[in-house]
Residue, then its C-alpha position, 0 to 999 in steps of 0.5 A: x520601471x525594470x525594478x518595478x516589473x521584478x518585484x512584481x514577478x518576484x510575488x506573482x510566482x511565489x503566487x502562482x507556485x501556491x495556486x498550482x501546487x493546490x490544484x496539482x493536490x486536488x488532480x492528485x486526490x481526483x485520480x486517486x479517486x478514479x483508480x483506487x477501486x480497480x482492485x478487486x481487493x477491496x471486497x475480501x477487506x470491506x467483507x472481512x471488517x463486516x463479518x468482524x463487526x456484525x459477529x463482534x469478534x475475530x473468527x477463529x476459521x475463515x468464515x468465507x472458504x472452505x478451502x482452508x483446511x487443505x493449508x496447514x497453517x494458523x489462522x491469522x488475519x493479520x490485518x484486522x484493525x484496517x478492515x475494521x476501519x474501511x468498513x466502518x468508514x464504508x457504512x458511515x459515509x457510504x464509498x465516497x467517504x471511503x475514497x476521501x479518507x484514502x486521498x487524504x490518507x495518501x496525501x499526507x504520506x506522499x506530499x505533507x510528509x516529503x515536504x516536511x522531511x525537505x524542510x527539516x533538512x534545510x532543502x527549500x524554495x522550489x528545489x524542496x517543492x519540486x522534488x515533493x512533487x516528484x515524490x509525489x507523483x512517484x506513489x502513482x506507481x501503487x495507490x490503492x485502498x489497501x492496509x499499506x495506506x497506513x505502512x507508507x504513513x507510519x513509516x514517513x513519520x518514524x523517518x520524521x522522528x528520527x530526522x528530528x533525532x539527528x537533529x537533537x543533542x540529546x542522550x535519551x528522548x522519552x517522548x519519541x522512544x512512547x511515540x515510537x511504541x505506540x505506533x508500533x503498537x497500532x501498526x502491528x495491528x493494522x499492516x504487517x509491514x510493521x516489520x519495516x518500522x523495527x528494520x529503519x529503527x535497527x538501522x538507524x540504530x546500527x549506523x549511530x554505532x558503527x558510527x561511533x566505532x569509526x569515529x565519524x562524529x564525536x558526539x555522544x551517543x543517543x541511545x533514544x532509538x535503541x531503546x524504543x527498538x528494544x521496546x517495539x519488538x515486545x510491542x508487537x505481541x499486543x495483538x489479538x495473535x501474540x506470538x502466533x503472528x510472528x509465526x504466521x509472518x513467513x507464511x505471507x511472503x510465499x512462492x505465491x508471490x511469484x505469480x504477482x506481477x506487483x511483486x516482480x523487479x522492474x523490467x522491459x514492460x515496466x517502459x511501457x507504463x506511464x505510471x512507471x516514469x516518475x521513478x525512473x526519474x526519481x532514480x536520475x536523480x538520486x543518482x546525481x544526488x549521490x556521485x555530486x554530494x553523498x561522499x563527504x564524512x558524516x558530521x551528525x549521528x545519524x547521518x549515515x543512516x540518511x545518506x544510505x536510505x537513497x541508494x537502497x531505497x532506489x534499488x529496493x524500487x528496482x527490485x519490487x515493482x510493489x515497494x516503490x511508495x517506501x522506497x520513494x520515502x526512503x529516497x526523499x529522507x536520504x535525498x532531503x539530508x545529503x541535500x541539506x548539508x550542502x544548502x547554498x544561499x536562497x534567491x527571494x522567490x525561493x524565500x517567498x514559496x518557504x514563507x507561502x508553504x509552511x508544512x509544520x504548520x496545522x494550517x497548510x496541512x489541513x489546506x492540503x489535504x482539503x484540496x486533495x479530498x475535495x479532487x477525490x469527491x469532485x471525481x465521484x460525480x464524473x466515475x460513480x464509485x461502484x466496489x469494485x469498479x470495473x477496468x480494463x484489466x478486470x471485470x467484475x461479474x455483477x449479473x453472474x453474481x446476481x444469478x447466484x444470489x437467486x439460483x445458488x446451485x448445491x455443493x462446491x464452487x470452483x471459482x476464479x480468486x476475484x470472483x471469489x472476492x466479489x462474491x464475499x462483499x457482495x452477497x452477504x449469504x455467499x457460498x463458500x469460496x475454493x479461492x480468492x485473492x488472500x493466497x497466503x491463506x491457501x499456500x501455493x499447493x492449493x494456488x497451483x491446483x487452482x490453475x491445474x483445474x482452471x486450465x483444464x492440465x492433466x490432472x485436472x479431473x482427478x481434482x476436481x473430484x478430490x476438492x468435491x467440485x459440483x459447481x465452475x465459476x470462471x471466465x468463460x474463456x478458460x479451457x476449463x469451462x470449454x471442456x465442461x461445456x462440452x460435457x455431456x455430465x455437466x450444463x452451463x448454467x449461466x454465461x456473459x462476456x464476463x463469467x460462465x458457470x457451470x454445473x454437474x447435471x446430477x448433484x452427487x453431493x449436497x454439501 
């Protein structure tokens, strides 16, 4: 009888195991679902890829600003391809398409993909199904429908190959080395995090030698990755920008970052987000990973690569509030090989959830991100998708941007940066904006005289004449839009809770 009830448990939890991880991949896509839209983001993208498809090719100036000029800079829209690609999914299957294609998208990266490098590795059981849910749970920290969507994918298939790599006994692998170009090909195109692809394919190729040179392993060397490094760099001059976009690359990571509180290292407040939680527990984790299993001398080539991807996945996570989905990756491909070396023998439960789910296999995948898209468009019924959606922490100026539709006033704007991505999506004939949330496009000369003049600072006047400011559109608790009010040369056009715009009383301009 005692036989009997064991071997019913031992199928009803690989059951149950099953029937939870898809409903924890349909919640996944649901939430997702009901945050990604929060960024304001979102609109200068959708706007951009509409201005590229409707013109049929790329401007050669900002077609949204007029502010440009004042940055010395090329023009370069390094992400051209992603807008493309959201808008035309935007105007084919309208933002609940939009919002499946980005559960999917982030399923694949943040489940499929960690559950995949687990397997390959040798983790199985619940060990590799828990600590897929981790990783998970851990990409919270920064979903968005952005053009990292596409990074964090490319990125988890480049570690995938070069696992597989390590793996093999070969000397040169064709297949991968085509692979491997072709994607750096499209990411160039897509993300300029490309620059993270050629960093793993550097390192990688790094450690097989140093690993040779110290006598690690004694296999031959494979010399698949050096080659498609040495090829992937000239792959990403394939683009509309050829050499110019590696010249423009510095121009994004500009002090303007520093006023990002996406781009900051973790710190005391980041206690305070529940989103946070997931990778602080990745990091326990990992830390035991290392001190318990990752001291032992490499036995494969490659195998120093994976076993230093933890530690600086984690403390690039540390580092970078907005790097924490690739240093999630990292983490779960240095995790999944230090674990796999040292694999103890599995329990029948354990050989049941790795007969249920099998993640190289069309059949589970598609089953996967079905559940989770299904979440996504479930979740559209109950938040109607709107771009972009309102939050705490942003309200988008829907009424004041239907004002300015029908009593645009003359000359300048002045404007907050998201209000100027709202303007750009949503009014298809918007006035040209001083600023939005593409700063590398403005340099931090014109960011930091943005805030001269929006917190009315000394100087602030003298600005305003220089840009030739006719108009304000700010919200109406700046010190800016106080002193204007209060401005016998200016009128308050319109106000609400959200937004204030105000203008001279004589146009001097008429621009």
């Amino acid at each position: 009888m005692q036989q009997a009830a064991r071997l019913k448990m031992s199928k009803l939890i690989p059951a149950l195991t099953v029937a939870s991880f898809v409903l924890f991949l349909l919640f996944y896509g649901a939430c997702i679902s009901g945050i990604v839209l929060r960024e304001p983001d979102i609109c200068f993208l959708l706007a951009s890829g509409r201005w590229i498809v409707e013109n049929g090719h790329l401007p050669s100036t900002d077609p949204f600003s007029y502010s440009t000029i004042y940055h010395n800079q090329p023009y370069v829209i390094e992400k051209w391809l992603t807008e493309v690609i959201f808008f035309l999914l935007w105007k084919l299957t309208s933002t609940t398409g939009l919002l499946v294609f980005d559960a999917i998208m982030l399923t694949l990266t943040f489940a499929v993909m960690p559950y995949r490098l687990y397997r390959l590795s040798g983790v199985g059981g619940l060990k590799a199904l828990l600590l897929t849910i981790l990783a998970t749970l851990t990409s919270f920290c920064h979903l968005a429908v952005r053009p990292e969507i596409f990074s964090y994918l490319f990125a988890a298939i480049y570690l995938e190959i070069l696992m597989r790599l390590s793996d093999s006994n070969r000397i040169l692998h064709w297949p991968s080395v085509i692979g491997l170009v072709a994607m750096m090909v499209l990411w160039a195109n897509l993300h300029t995090l490309f620059i993270v692809g050629l960093l793993i394919l550097a390192a990688y190729a790094g450690c097989i030698f140093l690993e040779k040179v110290l006598r690690l392993t004694d296999k031959k060397t494979d010399w698949t990755v050096p080659v498609a490094l040495a090829l992937c760099v000239p792959a990403t001059l394939i683009t509309p920008y050829g050499f110019t976009l590696w010249q423009y690359l510095p121009n994004i990571f500009g002090p303007f970052n520093n006023t990002n509180n996406e781009m900051q290292p973790i710190n005391m407040s980041s206690l305070t987000s529940v989103g946070m939680y997931p990778f602080f527990v990745l990091i326990l984790v990992s830390a035991v990973v290392l001190v318990r299993k990752a001291l032992n001398k490499p036995r494969k080539p490659g195998e120093l690569f994976f076993k230093l991807l933890l530690p600086i996945g984690i403390i690039g996570g540390i580092k970078t509030i907005r790097t924490i989905p690739i240093s999630d990756l990292f983490a779960c491909a240095g995790m999944a090989r230090i674990l796999g070396l040292s694999q103890q023998s599995k329990t029948s439960v354990d050989e049941k959830i790795d007969e249920l789910f099998q993640p190289m296999h069309l059949g589970w995948i598609a089953t996967s991100l079905a559940s989770a898209g299904l979440g996504a468009y479930m979740m559209t019924s109950i938040i109607p998708p709107e771009i972009p959606q309102s939050s705490a922490a942003f309200h988008p100026p829907v009424k004041a941007v239907e004002f300015i539709g029908k009593n645009r006033p003359a000359g300048r704007m002045l404007n907050d940066p998201h209000f100027g991505n709202v303007l750009m999506w949503q009014l298809e004939e918007a006035p040209p904006v001083f600023i939005d949330s593409r700063y590398n496009l403005y340099g931090n000369t014109l960011l930091q005289d943005y805030w001269t003049m929006a917190e009315n600072q000394t100087g602030a006047r003298q600005l305003l004449e220089k840009y030739s400011i006719d108009w304000v559109f700010l919200k109406p608790e700046l010190p800016l839009i106080k002193a204007l009010s209060q401005d016998s040369g200016w009128t308050v056009l319109y106000q609400d809770s959200d937004s204030a715009i105000v203008a001279r009383k004589r146009q001097k301009r008429d621009k």
